[in-house]
Each structure stands twice: as C-alpha cells, then as structure tokens.
C-alpha positions in Angstrom: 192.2 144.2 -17.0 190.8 143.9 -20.9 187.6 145.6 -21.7 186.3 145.7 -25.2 184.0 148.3 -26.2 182.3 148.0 -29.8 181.0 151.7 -31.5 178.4 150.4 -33.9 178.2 153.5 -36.1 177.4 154.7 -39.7 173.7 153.7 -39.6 172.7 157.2 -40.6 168.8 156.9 -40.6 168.3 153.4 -39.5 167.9 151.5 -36.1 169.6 149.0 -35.1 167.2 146.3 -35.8 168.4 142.5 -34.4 166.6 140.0 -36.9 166.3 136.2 -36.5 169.3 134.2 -37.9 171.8 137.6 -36.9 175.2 136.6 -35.0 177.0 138.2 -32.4 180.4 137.6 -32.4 184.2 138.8 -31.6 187.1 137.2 -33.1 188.4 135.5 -36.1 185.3 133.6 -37.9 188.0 131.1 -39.6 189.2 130.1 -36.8 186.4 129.1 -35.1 184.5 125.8 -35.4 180.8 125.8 -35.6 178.9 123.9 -32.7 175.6 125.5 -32.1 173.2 125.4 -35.1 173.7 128.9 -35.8 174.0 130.5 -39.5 177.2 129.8 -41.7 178.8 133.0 -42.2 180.4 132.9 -45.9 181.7 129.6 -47.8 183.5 127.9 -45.5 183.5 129.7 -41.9 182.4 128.4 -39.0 181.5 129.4 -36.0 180.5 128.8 -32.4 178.6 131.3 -29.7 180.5 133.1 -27.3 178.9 131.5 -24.6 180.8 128.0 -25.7 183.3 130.2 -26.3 183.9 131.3 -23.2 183.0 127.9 -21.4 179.0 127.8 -21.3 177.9 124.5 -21.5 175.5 125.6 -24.3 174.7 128.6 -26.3 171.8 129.5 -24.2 173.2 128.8 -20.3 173.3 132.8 -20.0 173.7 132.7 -16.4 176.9 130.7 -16.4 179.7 132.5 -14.2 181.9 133.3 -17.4 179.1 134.4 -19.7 178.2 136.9 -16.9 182.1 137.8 -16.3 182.6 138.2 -20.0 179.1 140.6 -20.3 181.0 142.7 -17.5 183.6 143.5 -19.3 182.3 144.3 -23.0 180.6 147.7 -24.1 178.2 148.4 -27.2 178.4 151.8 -27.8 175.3 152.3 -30.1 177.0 155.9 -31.4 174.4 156.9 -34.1 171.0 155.6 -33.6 168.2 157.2 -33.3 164.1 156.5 -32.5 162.5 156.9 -36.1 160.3 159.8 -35.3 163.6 161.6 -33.7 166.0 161.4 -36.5 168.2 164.8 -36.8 171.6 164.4 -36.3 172.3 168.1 -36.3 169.4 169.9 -34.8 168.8 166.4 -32.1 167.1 168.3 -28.6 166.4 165.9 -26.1 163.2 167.5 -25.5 161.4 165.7 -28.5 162.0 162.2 -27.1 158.8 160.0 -27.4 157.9 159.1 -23.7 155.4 156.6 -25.0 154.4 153.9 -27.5 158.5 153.3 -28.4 157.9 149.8 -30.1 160.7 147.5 -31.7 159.2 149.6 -35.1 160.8 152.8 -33.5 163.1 152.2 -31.2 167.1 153.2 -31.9 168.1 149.6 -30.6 165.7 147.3 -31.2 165.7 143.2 -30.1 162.6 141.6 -30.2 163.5 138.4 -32.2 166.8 136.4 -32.6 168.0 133.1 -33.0 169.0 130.5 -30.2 172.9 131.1 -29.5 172.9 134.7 -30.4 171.8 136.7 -27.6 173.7 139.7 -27.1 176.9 140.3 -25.1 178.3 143.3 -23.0 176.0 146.6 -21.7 174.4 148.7 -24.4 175.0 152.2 -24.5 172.4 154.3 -26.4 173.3 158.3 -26.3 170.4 159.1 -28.6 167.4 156.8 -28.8 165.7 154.3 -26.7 166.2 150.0 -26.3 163.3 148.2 -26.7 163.2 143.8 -25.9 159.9 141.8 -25.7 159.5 138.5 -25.0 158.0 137.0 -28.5 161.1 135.7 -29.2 162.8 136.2 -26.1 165.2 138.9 -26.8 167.4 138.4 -24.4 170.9 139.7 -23.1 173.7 139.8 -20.7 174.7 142.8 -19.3 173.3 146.6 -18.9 171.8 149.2 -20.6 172.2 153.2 -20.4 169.9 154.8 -22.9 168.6 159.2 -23.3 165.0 158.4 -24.0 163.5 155.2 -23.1 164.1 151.6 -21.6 160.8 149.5 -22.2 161.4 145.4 -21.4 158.4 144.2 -22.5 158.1 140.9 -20.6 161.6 140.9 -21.7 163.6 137.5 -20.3 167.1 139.0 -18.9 169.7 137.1 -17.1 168.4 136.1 -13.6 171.9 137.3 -12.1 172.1 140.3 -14.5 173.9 142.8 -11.9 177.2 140.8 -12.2 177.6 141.1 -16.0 177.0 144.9 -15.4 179.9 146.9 -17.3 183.1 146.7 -15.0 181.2 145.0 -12.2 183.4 142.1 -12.6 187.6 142.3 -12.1 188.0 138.9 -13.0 188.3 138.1 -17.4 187.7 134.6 -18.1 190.9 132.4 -17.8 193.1 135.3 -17.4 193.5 135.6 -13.8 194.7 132.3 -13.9 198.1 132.5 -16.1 196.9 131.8 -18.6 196.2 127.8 -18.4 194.4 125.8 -20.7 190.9 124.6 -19.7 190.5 120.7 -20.0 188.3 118.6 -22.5 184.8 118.3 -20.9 182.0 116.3 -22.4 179.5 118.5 -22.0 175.9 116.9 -22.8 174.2 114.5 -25.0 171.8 115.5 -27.3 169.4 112.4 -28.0 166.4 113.2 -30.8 163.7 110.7 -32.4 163.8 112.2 -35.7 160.1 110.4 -36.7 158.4 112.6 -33.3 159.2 115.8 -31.6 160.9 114.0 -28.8 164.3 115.8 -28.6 166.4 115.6 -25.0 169.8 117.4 -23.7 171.1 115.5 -20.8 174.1 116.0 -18.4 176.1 113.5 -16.8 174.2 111.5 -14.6 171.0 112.0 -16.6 168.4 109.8 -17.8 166.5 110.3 -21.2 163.0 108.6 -21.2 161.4 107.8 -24.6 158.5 105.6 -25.3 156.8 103.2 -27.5 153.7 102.8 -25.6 152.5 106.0 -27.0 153.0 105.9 -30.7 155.3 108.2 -30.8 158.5 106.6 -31.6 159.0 104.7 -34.9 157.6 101.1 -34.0 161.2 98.2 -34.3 162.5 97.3 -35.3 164.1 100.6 -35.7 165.2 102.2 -32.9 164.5 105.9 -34.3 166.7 107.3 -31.5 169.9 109.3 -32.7 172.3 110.9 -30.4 175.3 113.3 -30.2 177.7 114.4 -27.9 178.6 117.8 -27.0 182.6 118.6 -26.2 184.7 121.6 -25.4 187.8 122.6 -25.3 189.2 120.1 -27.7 192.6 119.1 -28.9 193.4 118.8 -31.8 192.4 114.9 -31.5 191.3 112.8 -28.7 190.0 109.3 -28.1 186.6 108.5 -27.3 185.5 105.4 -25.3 182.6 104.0 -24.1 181.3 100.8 -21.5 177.7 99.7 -21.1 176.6 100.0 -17.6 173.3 97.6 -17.1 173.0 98.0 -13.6 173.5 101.7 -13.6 176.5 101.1 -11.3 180.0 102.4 -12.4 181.6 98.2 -13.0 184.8 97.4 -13.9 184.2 96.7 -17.4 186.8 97.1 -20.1 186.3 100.5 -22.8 185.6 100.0 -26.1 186.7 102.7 -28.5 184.1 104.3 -30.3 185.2 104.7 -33.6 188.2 103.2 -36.1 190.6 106.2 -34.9 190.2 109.9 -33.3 188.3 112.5 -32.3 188.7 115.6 -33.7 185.6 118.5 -33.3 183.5 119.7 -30.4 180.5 116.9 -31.4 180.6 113.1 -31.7 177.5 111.8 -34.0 176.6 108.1 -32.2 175.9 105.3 -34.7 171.9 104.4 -34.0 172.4 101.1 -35.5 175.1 99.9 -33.4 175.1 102.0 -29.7 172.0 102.9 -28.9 170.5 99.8 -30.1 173.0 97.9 -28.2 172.6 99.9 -25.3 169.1 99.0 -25.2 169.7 95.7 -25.5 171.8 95.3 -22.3 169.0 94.2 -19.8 166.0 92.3 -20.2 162.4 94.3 -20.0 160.9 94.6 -16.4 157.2 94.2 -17.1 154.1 95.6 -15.0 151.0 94.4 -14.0 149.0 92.4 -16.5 146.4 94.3 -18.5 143.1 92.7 -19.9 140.3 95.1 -21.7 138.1 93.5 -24.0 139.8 90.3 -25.9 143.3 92.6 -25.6 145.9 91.1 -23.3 149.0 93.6 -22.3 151.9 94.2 -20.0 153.3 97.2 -19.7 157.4 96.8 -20.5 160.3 99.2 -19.7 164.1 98.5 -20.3 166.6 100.6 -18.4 170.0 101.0 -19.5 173.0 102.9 -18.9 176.4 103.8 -20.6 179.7 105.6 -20.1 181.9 107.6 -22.4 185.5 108.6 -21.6 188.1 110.8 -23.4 191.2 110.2 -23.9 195.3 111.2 -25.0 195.0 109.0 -27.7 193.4 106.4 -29.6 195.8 103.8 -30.3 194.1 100.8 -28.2 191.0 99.5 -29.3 190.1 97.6 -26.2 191.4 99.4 -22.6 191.0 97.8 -19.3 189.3 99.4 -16.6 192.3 99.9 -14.8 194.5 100.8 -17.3 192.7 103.7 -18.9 193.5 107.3 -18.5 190.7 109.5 -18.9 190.5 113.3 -19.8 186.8 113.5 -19.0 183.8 111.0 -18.6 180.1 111.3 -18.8 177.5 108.6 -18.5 173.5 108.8 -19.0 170.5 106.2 -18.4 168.5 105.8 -21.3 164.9 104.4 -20.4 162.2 102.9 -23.0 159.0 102.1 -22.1 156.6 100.2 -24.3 153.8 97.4 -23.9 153.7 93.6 -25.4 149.9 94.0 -26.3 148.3 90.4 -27.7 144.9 90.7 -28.7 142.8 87.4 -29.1 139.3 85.5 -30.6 136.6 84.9 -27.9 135.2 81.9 -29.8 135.3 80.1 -33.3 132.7 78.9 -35.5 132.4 76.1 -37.7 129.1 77.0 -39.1 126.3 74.2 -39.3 127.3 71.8 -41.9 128.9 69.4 -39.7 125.7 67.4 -39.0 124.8 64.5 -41.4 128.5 63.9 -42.8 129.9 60.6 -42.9 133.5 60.9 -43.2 135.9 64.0 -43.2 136.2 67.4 -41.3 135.9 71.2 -41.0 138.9 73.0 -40.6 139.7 76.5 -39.4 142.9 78.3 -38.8 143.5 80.7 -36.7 146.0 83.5 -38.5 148.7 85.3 -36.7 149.9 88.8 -37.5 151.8 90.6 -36.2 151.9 94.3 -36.5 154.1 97.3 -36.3 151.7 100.3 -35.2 150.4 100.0 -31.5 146.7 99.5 -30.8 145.2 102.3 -29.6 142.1 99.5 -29.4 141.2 96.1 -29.7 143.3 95.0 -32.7 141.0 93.3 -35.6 140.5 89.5 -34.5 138.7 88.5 -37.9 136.0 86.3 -37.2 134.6 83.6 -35.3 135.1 81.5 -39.0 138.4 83.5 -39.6 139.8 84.0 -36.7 143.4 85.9 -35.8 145.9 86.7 -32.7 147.3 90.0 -33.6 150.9 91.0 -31.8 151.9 94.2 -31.0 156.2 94.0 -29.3 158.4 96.5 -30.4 160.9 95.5 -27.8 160.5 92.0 -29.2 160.0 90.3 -26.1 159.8 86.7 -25.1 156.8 85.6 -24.2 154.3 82.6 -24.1 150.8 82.7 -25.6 148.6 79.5 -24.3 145.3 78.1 -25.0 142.7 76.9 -22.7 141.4 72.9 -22.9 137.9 72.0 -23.2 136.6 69.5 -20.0 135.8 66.6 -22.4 132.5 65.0 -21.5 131.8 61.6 -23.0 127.9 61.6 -22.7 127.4 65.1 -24.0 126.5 65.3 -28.1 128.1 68.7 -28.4 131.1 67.6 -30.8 133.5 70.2 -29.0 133.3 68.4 -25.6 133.4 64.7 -27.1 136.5 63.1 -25.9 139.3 62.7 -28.3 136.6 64.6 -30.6 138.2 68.5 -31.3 141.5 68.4 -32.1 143.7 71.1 -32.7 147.3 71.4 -34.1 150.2 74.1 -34.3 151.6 74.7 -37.7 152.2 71.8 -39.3 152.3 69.3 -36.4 150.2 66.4 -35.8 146.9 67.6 -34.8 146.2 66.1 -31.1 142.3 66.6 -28.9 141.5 70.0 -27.4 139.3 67.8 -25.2 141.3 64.8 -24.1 140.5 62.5 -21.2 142.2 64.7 -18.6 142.7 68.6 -18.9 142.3 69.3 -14.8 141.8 73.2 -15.9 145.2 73.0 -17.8 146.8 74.8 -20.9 148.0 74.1 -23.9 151.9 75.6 -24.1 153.1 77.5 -26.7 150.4 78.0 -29.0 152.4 81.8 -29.8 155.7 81.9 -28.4 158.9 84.3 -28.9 162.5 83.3 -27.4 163.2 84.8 -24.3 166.6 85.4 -25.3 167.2 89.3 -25.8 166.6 90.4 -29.6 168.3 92.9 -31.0 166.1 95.8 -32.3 167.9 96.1 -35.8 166.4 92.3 -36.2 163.8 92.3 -39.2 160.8 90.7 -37.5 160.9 88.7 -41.1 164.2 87.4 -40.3 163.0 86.6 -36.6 159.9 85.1 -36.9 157.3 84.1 -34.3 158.2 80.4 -33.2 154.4 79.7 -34.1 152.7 81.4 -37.3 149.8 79.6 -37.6 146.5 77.2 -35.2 144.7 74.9 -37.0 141.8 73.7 -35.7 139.4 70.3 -36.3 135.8 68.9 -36.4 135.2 65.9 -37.8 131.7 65.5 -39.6 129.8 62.8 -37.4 125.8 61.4 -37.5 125.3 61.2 -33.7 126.0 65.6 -32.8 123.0 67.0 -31.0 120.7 68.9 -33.7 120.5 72.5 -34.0 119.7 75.1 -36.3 122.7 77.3 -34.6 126.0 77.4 -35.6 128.6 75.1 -34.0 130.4 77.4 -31.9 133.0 76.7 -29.3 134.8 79.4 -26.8 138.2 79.8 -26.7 140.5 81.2 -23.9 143.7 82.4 -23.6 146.8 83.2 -21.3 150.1 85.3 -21.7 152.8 84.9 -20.0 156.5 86.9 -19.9 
C-alpha cells in the first residue's frame, strides 16, 4: 500500500509555527481547482483542501471515513525542530527538555491558529522538541503524534475517531482498493447566505434553511437578500444542471428546467437571487397564524414554505426535460422557509376640531394617509393624528389582504353630526363619497378600505410599481346650525378589521 511521509527540514533555529491563512497540501497546485475559501497560492493557482480532495463533503468534515484513512497513511517527519530554549543541534541531551510551561511561543511544532480547510494531515513525528495545539483557534488534526519532550493539547479539538487515522492503522487508501474507479458527481450541499445579516446556512439534501423577516434581520422586499450556491464534487469536465420547484415538499412529476443557457463546468454553481430563490418563494401562498392586536397594531404572523430539486446531468442539450425522461447523475433538494408578519397599524379616532358649528354651507375634510413602509415595527408604527391621521403597512411578503372600516349606528334624533343619518360620509380615493352612518349598518363593515390582490406577488415587484389598490380615505362633515354645542372638539372613533 502507498504511504507518504513528508521530512520538513532545514529550519535551523526556528519552530515550526502554523499561522492563519497557511495551507496544507500534496500534489500539483495547477491542477487543482479552488473550492474552499482558502488562500490563492501564486497568480493563477488554485486549490482545494484535501479533505474535498479525498471525498469529504467539506473542508472541515474531519471525521469522514477517507479523511481518517488518508491521515493513516501519511507521516510528518518534523526532522529539525527544536523547543526555543533547547536549540543545539550538536551538543542536543535529552536531559534539558522543558517538562513545563511548553507554550505555542516555544514549542518545536506549534498549531494554535489556522484557517478553516487547513487542518493538518498524517501523524507528526517530532524526534527533538515538543507539539503544542490549543483550542483558540481550534488547531486541529487528523492523525497521531510521537514527540521526545512534550505533548500538551490544550483543550485542543482532535478528531472524535482519531485512533483510525493513526499511522498504518488503516490498509485501505482511498479509491485504491477499488481498481481504480472513478467516484461519481455528487452535489454535496447548498450554501444559502443573507449578505445584509449574519444569517449564513449549509444544508444537505433533505434539509430545510429557515430565514426570517419578522425579526429585522433580512433586507425588507422587495429584495429577497438571500443568495445561494451549490457545492459539487467529483466533476467532469461539464455537466448539466436542472432544477423543479417542489411546493408541496413531495418529490411530483414535474418537468426539469435547466439552470443556466449551457453547462456546468467547476465544483460550485452561484444561483441567480433574482430569478430562483425568488421564484422559489413564490411557489405557495403564505400560511398565516393567529391574529395579533397590541395597541392600534394589527398583525398575523406569515410563513411560506417551499421546496426545490436540482439534478445533474450527461449533458445539457435540452432545455426543458420531462420527468420521465431525464437521466440524472446526482440530485439534491432543500426546503427553504421564510417567516415574516403583515403588521397594519391604525388611528383610534379622528378629529375635526370645533369649527363645524355655526356654518351654513360647506364641509371639513380629513384624509386619512396610507404608507407603507419597508422596515418592520418593532412598535406601534406613527398613526399621525386624530386631524392627520395615517394606516401604516408593514408586508414584505406582499400579501393579500383586506383592511375594513367599522360603520357608525346612525341615530336620527341625536345632534352629534357623526351619528346623523346620511350625515358623515366617507369616500375611498377619488370615489363618490357615500354615509359612514346610513340607515342600516346591522354592526357591518365597510370592504376594502386598504386592500392588496391575493394573487401571489413576486418579491422582485417594486412596491411602486405594485401599488396598494387603495392609497388614500377621505373623510366628511358638513358644517350644519342644529349640532349639539360644545366647547370640545368634534371627535368620532374609528375601528378597524384585517382580514387574509
């Protein structure tokens, strides 16, 4: 069987010192392809971990069966490294080892900070100084280590099946036990990031990634802010890549779309924000909660739930492939879940202040201003005042729903000008205003006072270029003699209903 052993030699008077942002690699850097956010060695050469290398789903799965069996078979022969206070190549007694306080300062082999993707490979052998790991930036490593002085782990992480990547532990080299085949195209994970938050997710198939409006943390739509990318290995040289929304979360027989214009080449696939995920969300309609109401805020609680599928393929030639046609290389599908709340916040009353009295012809008007807003409301949203009053809208998932207004019991013998029959009117927009007290109200309400289409909108829709079906309430009080004197303000309540 192949074992590789590494002499790292010719340091003379320095440690071996592993810094953040160091690789550790074996083969040919131009003939690699860089996957794992690790440092660009020289103009032009990329590279990927050996973990990926050697089949790890990522560059940190360090107790994957290969990255263990590759460990057992690789050696680092740390050949001329010495503690700092033991330095003396020629006159070196094994008696003057420091059997305490060996830090990463001193220490022959030193790994106490590194870079995610480059933990070290193989069993360390140290003839003349000590190994020293701690945990501050979890210097980690696969395999074993033989040093003369000291050993100290210092809440070091290791591999929780270290034994097996032990030197020679393992008979069985990665691949090669198997003549030789090629391994097959897996998609490996999705990496799904909000780049305005620190809401970053790595799923596997079958996983669900959960990101949410209600707290702020997302940008507001309609911008998605959700960016994705999927992880590949062992690529050809090209490969098609396909995809089929799956609402339900059940695998249908729905035809695959290809992803892009042609194919695939590389081990990661960028996904469009404004075309996939936004569509993806945009498969199923919001399922809301329980109504909220706090103050003159009224709020349901929305989540959408959506899933998709992605395929490889031989080729790309089709653009369209039925479900029963295709011929998949590997598949993976993930749920993606947003949560977020239609919050409307609303006036408790308006005023028409106390000029109405004593007119003979004419009216007061107020209008009642809608806005609404891209930031969620941590509180009751600003509803002006009682003589300016405003509905403020908070619905990053723009969804439908129907804002209604309460009628005033008209009573024909009462001299308060809000309860005269016919008296009050109101209108929407530009309509013809009609009473807020008629004869008959029987506890009704007035429809669509605010109202947004049911129908699904997509979150790349400028709320500017989808407005609110209403944008403004006008209210009336015509000036009349016979009103019952006061000194107060004439003041009316006003309530309100959301539906979904």
């Amino acid at each position: 069987m192949p074992y590789i052993v590494l002499n790292y030699s010719g340091f003379g008077d320095k440690r071996f010192d592993f810094q953040p942002g160091d690789g550790f690699y074996i083969g040919d850097i131009n003939h690699h392809i860089f996957t794992d956010n690790l440092s660009v060695l020289g103009t032009g050469n990329h590279i990927r971990s050996i973990a990926t290398e050697v089949g790890a789903s990522n560059a940190e799965e360090w107790d994957n069966p290969n990255v263990l069996t590759f460990g057992a078979h690789l050696l680092d022969n740390f050949t001329d490294t010495y503690d700092s206070d033991n330095y003396n190549p020629e006159s070196y007694k094994q008696d003057k080892q420091d059997n305490s306080g060996i830090t990463d300062k001193t220490a022959a082999v030193s790994y106490a900070n590194r870079s995610t993707g480059t933990m070290l490979f193989g069993t360390m052998l140290i003839p003349h100084g000590s190994y020293y790991a701690n945990s501050a930036n979890k210097g980690l490593y696969i395999g074993g280590v033989v040093a003369a002085n000291n050993i100290t782990l210092d809440n070091a992480p290791i591999s929780p099946e270290h034994d097996k990547a032990v030197f020679g532990n393992n008979q069985e080299f990665p691949d090669l036990n198997d003549g030789g085949d090629v391994k097959k195209i897996t998609i490996d994970s999705i990496d799904l990031n909000d780049p305005g938050s620190k809401n970053s997710q790595s799923l596997k198939s079958g996983g669900t990634a959960k990101f949410d409006y209600a707290d702020g943390a997302l940008k507001p739509a309609p911008s998605l802010g959700i960016t994705g990318t999927l992880k590949l290995s062992n690529v050809p040289d090209s490969y098609g890549l396909y995809y089929r929304y799956n609402s339900n979360g059940n695998n249908d027989k729905g035809d695959w779309y290809r992803y892009s214009d042609g194919a695939q080449t590389g081990t990661s696939v960028k996904l469009d924000q404004e075309s996939l995920l936004a569509d993806l969300n945009n498969q199923t309609k919001a399922t809301a909660g329980t109504m909220k109401t706090e103050a003159q805020k009224i709020s349901y609680p929305l989540t959408k739930t959506s899933g998709i599928e992605f395929a490889t393929t031989a080729d790309a030639k089709e653009a369209t492939i039925a479900a029963d046609k295709i011929e998949t290389t590997a598949t993976f599908k993930f749920t993606l879940q947003i949560d977020a709340s239609l919050e409307v916040t609303v006036p408790a009353k308006i005023s028409f202040g106390t000029d109405i009295l004593g007119n003979s012809s004419g009216e007061s008007t107020r209008t009642v201003a809608i806005n609404e807003i891209q930031l969620t409301q941590k509180a009751v949203a600003d509803t002006g005042t009682p003589e300016e009053p405003r509905v403020v809208v908070y619905n990053p998932l723009l969804s439908g729903f129907n804002l209604k207004l309460a009628y005033l019991d008209a009573n024909a013998t009462s001299q308060n000008p809000f309860y005269i029959t016919n008296n009050f009117k109101y209108n929407i927009n530009t309509a013809a205003p009609v009473p807020l007290a008629p004869d008959k109200s029987d506890g009704e309400w007035i429809d669509g006072i605010l109202k947004r289409d049911t129908t699904p909108q997509s979150l790349e829709t400028k709320m500017s270029n989808n407005p609110l079906k209403s944008s403004s309430l006008q209210l009336h009080l015509p000036y009349r003699n016979d009103y019952k004197v006061s000194s107060n303000a004439y003041t009316a309540p006003m309530g309100w209903q959301l539906t979904l």
